[in-house]
TIRO-2110 file (N, C-alpha, C; in Angstrom, 1 decimal):
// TIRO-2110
-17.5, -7.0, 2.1, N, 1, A
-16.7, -5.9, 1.8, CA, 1, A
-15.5, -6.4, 0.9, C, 1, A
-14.9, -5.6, 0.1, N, 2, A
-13.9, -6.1, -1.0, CA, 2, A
-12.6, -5.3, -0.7, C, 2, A
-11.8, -6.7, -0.3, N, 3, A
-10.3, -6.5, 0.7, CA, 3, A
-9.4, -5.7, -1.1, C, 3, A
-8.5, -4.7, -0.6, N, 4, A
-8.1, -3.6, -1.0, CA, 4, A
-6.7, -4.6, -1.1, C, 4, A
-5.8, -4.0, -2.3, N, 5, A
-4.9, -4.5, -2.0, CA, 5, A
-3.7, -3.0, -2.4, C, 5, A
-2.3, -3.2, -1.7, N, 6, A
-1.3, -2.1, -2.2, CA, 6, A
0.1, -3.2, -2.2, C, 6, A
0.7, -2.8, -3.9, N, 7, A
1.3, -3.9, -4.2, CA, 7, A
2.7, -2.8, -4.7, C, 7, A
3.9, -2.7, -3.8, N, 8, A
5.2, -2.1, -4.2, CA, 8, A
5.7, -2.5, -5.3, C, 8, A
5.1, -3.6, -5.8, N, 9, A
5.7, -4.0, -7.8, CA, 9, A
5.5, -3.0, -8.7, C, 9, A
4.4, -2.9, -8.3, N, 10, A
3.9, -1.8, -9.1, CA, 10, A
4.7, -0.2, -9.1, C, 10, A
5.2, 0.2, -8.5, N, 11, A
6.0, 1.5, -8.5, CA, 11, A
7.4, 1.2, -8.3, C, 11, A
8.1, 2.0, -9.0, N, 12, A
9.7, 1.9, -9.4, CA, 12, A
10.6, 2.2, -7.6, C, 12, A
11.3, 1.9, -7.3, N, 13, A
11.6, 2.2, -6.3, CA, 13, A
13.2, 1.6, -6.2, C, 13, A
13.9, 1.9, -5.4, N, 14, A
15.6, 2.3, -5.9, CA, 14, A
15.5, 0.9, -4.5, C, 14, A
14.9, 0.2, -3.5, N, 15, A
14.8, -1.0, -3.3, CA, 15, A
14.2, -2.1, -3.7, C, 15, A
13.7, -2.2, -5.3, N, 16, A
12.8, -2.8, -5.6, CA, 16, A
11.8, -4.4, -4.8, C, 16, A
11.6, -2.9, -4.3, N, 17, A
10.8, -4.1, -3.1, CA, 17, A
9.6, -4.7, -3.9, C, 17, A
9.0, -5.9, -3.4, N, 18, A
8.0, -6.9, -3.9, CA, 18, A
7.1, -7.1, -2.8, C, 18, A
6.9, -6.3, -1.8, N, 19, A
5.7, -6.3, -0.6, CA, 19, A
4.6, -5.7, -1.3, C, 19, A
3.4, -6.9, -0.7, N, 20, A
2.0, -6.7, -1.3, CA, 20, A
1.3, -6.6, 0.3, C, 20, A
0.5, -6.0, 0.0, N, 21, A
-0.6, -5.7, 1.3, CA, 21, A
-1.6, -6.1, 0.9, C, 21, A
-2.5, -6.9, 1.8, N, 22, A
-4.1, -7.0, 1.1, CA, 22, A
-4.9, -6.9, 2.9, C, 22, A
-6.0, -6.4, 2.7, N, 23, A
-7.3, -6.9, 3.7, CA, 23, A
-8.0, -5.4, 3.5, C, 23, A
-9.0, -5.3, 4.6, N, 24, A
-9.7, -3.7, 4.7, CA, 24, A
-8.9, -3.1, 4.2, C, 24, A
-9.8, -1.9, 3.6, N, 25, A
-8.8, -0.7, 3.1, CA, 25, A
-8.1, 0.4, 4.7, C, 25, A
-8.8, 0.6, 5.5, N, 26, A
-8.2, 1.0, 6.4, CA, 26, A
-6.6, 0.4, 6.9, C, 26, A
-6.9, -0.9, 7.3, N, 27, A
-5.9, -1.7, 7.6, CA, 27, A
-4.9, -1.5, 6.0, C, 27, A
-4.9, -1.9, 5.5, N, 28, A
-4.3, -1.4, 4.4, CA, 28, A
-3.3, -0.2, 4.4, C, 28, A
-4.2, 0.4, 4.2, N, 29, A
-3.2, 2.1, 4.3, CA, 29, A
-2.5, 2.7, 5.6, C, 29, A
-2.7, 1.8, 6.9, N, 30, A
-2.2, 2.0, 7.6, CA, 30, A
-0.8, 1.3, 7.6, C, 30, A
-0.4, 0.2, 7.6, N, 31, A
-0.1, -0.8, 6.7, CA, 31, A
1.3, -0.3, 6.1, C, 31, A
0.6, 0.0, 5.4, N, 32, A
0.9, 0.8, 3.9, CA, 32, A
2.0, 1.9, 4.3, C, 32, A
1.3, 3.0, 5.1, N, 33, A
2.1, 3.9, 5.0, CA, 33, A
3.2, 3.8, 6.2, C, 33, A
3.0, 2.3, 7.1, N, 34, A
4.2, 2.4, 8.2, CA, 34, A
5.3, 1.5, 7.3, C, 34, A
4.4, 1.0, 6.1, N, 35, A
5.9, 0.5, 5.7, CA, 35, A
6.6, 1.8, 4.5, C, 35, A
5.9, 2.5, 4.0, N, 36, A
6.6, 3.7, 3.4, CA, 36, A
7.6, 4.3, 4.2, C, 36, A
7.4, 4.5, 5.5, N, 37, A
8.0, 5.1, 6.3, CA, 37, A
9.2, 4.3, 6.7, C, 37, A
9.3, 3.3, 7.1, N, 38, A
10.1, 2.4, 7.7, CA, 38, A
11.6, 1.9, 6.4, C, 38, A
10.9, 1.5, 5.4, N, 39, A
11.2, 0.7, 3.9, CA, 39, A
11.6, 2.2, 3.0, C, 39, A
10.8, 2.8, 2.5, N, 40, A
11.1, 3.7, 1.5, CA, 40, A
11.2, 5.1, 1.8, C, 40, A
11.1, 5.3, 3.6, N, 41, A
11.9, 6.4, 3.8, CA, 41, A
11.1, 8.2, 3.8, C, 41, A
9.7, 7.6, 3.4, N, 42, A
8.6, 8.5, 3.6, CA, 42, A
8.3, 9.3, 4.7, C, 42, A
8.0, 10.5, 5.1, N, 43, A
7.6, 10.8, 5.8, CA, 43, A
5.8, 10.8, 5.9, C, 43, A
5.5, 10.3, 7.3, N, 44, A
4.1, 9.7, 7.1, CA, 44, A
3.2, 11.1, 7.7, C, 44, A
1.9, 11.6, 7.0, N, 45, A
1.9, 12.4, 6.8, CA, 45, A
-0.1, 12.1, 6.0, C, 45, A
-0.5, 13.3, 6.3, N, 46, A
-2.7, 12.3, 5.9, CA, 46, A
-2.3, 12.5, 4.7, C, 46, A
-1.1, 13.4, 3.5, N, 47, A
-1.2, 13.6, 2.5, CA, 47, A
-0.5, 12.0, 1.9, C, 47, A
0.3, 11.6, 2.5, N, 48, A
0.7, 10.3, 2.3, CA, 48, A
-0.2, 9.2, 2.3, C, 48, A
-0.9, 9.2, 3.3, N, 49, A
-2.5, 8.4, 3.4, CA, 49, A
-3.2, 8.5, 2.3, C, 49, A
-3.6, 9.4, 1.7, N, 50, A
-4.1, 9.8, 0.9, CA, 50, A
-3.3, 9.3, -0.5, C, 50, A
-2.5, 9.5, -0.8, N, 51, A
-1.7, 8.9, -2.0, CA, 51, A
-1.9, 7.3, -1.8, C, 51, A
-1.7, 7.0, -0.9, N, 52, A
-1.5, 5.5, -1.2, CA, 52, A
-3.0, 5.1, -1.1, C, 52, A
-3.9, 5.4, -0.4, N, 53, A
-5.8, 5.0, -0.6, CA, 53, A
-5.8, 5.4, -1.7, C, 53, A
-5.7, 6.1, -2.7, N, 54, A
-6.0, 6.1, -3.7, CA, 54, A
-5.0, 5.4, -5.2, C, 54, A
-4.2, 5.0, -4.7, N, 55, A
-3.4, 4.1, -5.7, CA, 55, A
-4.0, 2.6, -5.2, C, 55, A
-4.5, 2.2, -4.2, N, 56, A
-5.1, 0.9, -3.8, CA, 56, A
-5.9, 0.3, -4.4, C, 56, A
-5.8, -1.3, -4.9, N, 57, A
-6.7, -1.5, -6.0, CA, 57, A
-7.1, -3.2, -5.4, C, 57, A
-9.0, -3.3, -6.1, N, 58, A
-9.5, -4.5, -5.5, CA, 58, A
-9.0, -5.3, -5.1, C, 58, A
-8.6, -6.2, -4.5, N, 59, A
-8.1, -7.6, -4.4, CA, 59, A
-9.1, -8.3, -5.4, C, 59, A
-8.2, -9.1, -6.1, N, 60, A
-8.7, -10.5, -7.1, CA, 60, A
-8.5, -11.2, -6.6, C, 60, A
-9.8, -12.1, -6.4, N, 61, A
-10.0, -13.5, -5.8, CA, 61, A
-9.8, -14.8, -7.1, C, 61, A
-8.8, -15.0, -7.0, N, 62, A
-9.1, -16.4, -7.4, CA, 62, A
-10.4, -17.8, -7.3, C, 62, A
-11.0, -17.8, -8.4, N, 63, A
-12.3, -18.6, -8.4, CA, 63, A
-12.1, -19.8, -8.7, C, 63, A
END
């Protein structure tokens, strides 16, 4: 299976946070959206789930 990654660099954020997530996509987005919530003040929510599963991109393995 190909670990999912969600990387805060990537979006502008008024904490410019640098937290990267990687493993399963579930784990991930779960992840994901307790640190939205916690960090950037999100309310957590399946439409929020949904935004961040789909901004989630392969993990690159280094060969």
């Amino acid at each position: 299976m190909t670990r999912k990654i969600a990387d805060c660099r990537k979006y502008p954020s008024v904490s410019h946070c640098s937290l990267a997530i990687s493993g399963e996509e579930d784990e991930v987005v779960r992840a994901a959206a307790e640190h939205a919530v916690s960090v950037h003040e999100h309310t957590d929510s399946p439409e929020l789930r949904e935004q961040i599963r789909g901004m989630l991109e392969d993990e690159k393995v280094a060969v």
